[in-house]
C-alpha positions in Angstrom: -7.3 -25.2 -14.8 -9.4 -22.7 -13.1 -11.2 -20.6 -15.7 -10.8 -16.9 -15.1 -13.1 -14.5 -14.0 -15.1 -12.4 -15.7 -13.8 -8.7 -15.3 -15.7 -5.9 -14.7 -15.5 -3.1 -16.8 -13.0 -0.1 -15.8 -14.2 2.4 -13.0 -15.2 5.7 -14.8 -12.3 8.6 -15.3 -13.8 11.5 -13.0 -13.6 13.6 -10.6 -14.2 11.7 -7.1 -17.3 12.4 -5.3 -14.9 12.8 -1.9 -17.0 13.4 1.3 -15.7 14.9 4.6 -14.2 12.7 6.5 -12.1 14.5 9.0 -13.0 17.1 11.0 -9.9 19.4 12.9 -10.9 20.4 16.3 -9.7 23.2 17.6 -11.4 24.5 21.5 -14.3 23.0 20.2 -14.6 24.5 16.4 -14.0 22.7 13.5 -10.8 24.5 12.2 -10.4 22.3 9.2 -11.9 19.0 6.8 -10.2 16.7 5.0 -12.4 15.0 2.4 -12.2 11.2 1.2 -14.0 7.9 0.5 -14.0 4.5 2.6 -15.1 0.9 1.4 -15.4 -2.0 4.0 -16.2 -5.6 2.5 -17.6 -8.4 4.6 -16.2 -11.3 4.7 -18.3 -12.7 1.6 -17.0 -9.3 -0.3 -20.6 -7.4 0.0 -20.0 -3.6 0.9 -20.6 -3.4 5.0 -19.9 0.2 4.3 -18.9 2.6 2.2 -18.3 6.8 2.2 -17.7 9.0 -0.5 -16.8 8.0 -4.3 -15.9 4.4 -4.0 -16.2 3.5 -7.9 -14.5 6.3 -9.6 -11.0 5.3 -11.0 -7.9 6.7 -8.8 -4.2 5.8 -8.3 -3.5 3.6 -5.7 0.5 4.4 -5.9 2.4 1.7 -3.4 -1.2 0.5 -2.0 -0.6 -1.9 -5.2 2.8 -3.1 -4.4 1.3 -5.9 -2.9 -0.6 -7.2 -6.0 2.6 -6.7 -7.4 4.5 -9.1 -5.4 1.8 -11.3 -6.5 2.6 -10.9 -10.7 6.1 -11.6 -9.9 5.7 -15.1 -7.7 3.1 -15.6 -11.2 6.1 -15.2 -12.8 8.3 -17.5 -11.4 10.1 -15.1 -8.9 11.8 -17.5 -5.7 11.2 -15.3 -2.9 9.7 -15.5 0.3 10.2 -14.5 4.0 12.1 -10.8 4.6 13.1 -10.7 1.1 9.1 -10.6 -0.5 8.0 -8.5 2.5 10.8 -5.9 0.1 9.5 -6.5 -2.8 6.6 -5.4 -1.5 7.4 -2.8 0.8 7.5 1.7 0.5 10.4 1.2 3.1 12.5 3.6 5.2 15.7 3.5 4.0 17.0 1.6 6.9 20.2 -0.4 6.9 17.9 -3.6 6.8 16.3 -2.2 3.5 19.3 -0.7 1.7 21.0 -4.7 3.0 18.2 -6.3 1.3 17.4 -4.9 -1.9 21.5 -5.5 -1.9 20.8 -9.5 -1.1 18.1 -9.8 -3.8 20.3 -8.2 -6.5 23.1 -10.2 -5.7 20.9 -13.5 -5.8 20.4 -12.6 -9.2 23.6 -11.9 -10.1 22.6 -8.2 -10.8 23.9 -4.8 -9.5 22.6 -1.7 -7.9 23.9 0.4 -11.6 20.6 -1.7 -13.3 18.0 -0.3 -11.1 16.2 1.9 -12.9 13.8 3.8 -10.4 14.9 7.3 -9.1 17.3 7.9 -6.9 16.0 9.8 -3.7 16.9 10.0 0.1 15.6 7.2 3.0 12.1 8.0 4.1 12.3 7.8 7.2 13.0 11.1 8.7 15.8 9.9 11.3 17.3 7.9 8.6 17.6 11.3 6.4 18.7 13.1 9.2 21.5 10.9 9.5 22.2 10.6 5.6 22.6 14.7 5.8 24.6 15.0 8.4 27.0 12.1 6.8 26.9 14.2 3.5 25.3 11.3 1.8 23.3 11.5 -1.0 20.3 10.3 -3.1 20.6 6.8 -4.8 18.6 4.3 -5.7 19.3 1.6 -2.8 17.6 4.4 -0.6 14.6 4.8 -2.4 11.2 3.5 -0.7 10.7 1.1 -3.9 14.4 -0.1 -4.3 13.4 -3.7 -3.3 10.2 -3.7 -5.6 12.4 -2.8 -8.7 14.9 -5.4 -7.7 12.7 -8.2 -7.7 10.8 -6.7 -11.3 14.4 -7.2 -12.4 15.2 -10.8 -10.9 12.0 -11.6 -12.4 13.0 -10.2 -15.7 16.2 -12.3 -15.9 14.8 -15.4 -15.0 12.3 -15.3 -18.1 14.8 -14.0 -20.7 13.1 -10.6 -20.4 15.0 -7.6 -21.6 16.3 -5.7 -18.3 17.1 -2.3 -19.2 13.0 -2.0 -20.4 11.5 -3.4 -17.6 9.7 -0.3 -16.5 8.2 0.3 -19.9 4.2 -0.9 -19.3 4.4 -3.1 -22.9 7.7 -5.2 -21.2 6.2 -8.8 -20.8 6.8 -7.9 -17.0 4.7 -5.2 -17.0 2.1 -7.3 -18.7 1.9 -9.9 -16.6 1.9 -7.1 -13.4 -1.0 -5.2 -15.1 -2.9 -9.0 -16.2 -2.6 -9.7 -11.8 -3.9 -6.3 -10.9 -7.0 -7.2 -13.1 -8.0 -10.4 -12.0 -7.2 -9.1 -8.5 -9.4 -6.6 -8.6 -11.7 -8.1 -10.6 -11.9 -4.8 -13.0 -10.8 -3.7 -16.5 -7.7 -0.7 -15.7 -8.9 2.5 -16.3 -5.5 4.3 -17.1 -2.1 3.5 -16.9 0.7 6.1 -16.0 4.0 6.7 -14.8 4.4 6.0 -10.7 7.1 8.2 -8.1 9.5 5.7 -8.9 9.3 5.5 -13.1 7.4 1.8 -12.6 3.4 1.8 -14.5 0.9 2.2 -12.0 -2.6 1.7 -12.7 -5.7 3.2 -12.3 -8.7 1.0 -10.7 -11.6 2.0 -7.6 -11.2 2.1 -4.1 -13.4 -1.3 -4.3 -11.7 -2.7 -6.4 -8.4 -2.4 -4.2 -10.1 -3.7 -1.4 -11.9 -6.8 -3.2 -7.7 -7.1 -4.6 -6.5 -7.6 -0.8 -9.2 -9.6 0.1 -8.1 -11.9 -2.5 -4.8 -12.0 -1.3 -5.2 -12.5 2.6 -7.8 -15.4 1.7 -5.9 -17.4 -0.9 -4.7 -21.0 -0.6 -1.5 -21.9 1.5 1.6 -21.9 -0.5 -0.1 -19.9 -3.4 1.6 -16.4 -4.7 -1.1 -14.6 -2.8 -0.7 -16.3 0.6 3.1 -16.0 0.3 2.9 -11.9 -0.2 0.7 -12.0 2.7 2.3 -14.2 5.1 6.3 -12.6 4.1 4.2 -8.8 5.0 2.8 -10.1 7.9 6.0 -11.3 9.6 8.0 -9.4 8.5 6.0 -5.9 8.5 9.2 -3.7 9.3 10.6 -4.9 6.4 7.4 -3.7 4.4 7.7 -0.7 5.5 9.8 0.5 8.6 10.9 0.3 12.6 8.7 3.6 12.7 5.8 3.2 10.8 2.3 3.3 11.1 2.4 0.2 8.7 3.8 -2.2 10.4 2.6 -0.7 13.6 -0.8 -1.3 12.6 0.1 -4.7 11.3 1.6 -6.0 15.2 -1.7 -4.4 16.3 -4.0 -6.1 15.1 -3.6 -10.2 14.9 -3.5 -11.4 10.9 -4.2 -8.0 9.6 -2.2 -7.1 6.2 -2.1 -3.7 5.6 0.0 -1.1 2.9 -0.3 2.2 2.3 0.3 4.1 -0.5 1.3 8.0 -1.2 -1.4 10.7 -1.2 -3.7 9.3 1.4 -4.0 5.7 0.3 -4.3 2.6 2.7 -5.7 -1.0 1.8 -6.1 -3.6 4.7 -7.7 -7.1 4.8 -8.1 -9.9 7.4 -7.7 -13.5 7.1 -11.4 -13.9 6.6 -11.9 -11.3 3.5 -12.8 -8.4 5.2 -11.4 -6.1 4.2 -11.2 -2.2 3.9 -9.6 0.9 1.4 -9.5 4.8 2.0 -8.3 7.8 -0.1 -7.5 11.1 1.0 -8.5 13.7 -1.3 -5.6 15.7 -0.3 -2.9 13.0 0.5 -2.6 14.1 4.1 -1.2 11.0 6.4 -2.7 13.0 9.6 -6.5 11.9 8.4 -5.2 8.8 6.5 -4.6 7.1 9.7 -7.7 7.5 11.6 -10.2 7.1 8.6 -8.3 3.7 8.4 -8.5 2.6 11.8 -12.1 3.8 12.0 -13.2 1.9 8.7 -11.3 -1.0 10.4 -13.7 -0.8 13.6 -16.7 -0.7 10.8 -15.5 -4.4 9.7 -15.4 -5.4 13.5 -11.9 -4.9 14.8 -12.1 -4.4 18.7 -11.7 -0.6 19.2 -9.4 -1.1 22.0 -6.9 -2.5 19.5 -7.3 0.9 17.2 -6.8 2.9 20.1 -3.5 4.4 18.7 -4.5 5.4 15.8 -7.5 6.7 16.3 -6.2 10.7 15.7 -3.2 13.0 16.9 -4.1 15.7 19.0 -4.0 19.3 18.2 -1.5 21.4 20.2 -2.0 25.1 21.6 0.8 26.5 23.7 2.3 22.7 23.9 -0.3 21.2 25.6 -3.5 19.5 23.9 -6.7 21.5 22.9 -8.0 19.5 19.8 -8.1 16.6 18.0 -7.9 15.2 14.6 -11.8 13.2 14.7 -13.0 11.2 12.2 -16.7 12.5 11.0 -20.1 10.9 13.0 -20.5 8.7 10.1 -17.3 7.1 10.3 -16.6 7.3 14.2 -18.7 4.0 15.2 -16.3 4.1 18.1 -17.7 6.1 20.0 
């Protein structure tokens, strides 16, 4: 057997040193800033470059959902294909989603009433259009994380574990979650708290969460890690939906695996190990997006592939006169 790694202690509990790195252009003035920090590993795992507060611990909310995946194939969990993608996925609440969380529950002989993560509407904006004007409601199938908690609980059933406690961070689940995100990462947690949808989430660095993906897009065929990253990769609307900048990114971009996470989070790694991590000090998805797909040029992704995402522009009287720009230090683009 392998011996494990030596972990490194737990990233300090501070506040972030975030740097700017968006700038709103407005007619030529910077109207706004949105601070943050970047990391991008080489393909040996050294820093190519980093921004900001890389080190300090910080919540990686569903950017983790991926590692995971990982504790539960640990665990014994039979899933691969579509149905992992889920497991790993923040999805949209599209028919596909609400069908598969309902697939994975009924392979375990378990029912939508055991879910314990909150209910809430489909994320996807079209999807919640349609749900109000339907006078539907919020439930738990709907939720961005249904398939995640329906795989914790097939995973809890097939080891004897107590299902109506699975969410509480001293289940055996939860332990064996919280013993993958530290050998992912290679780092001692921080802090542990209570994630959007009642599951532990985990505090560890912005390097850490890349070194974590790195680990996962490089490991052995047919090993828990290769199988989260090959089921996100072909099956990225799954992971996260028809609409998304996800799973856009993901076709994009050949062999990339990429999640993102709520209040500016985004992890991404290639086949090789490199890999990259941002956080938005202010959770805003309009500089989450560039920053990623600028840090992603900085580990030597063609530009022409980022072209998309490389900022939304700023209207004035409908027509275009600005630009959401990532800072000089990021925009190696250009």
């Amino acid at each position: 057997m392998t011996p494990a790694r030596p972990l490194l202690d737990a990233p300090e509990l501070r506040e972030p040193g975030h740097t700017p790195v968006v700038h709103l252009v407005r007619g030529g003035v910077i109207e706004g800033v949105h601070h943050g920090s970047v990391v991008v590993l080489d393909a040996d795992g050294e820093v190519r470059f980093r921004l900001g507060d890389t080190e300090a611990a910080f919540y990686p909310r569903s950017a983790l959902k991926p590692l995971q995946a990982v504790a539960m194939l640990r665990a014994g969990l039979p899933l691969d294909g579509d149905l992992l993608s889920l497991a790993a996925a923040s999805h949209s609440g599209e028919e596909r989603h609400l069908d598969g969380t309902r697939r994975i529950l009924d392979l375990a002989g378990l029912t939508e009433a055991e879910l314990r993560n909150t209910p809430d509407m489909p994320f996807d904006p079209v999807v919640r259009d349609l749900w109000v004007r339907e006078g539907r409601g919020p439930s738990r199938l709907a939720q961005n994380c249904s398939g995640k908690h329906a795989a914790m609980l097939w995973t809890a059933k097939l080891n004897g574990w107590s299902l109506e406690d699975y969410l509480d961070p001293a289940h055996p689940l939860q332990r064996a979650v919280a013993d993958t995100v530290e050998d992912l990462t290679g780092q001692r947690i921080a802090h542990v708290t209570v994630d959007g949808c009642g599951a532990p989430l985990f505090a560890v660095s912005l390097h850490g969460l890349a070194r974590a993906l790195a680990r996962i897009t490089t490991a052995a065929p047919g090993t828990p890690e290769a199988r989260v990253a090959d089921a996100m990769r072909e099956h990225a609307e799954m992971a996260s939906g028809v609409r998304r900048d996800v799973a856009a990114l993901m076709r994009a971009v050949p062999g990339l695996l990429t999640k993102d996470g709520f209040e500016g989070v985004q992890v991404a790694a290639l086949p090789d190990g490199r890999a990259v991590a941002v956080k938005i000090a202010d959770g805003a998805d309009r500089a989450r997006v560039p920053v990623a797909a600028a840090a992603l040029v900085h580990a030597g992704i063609d530009p022409a592939l980022l072209a998309d995402f490389a900022g939304a522009p700023l209207l004035g009287g409908g027509r275009p006169v600005g630009a959401v720009r990532t800072v000089p230090a990021l925009d190696q683009a250009s």
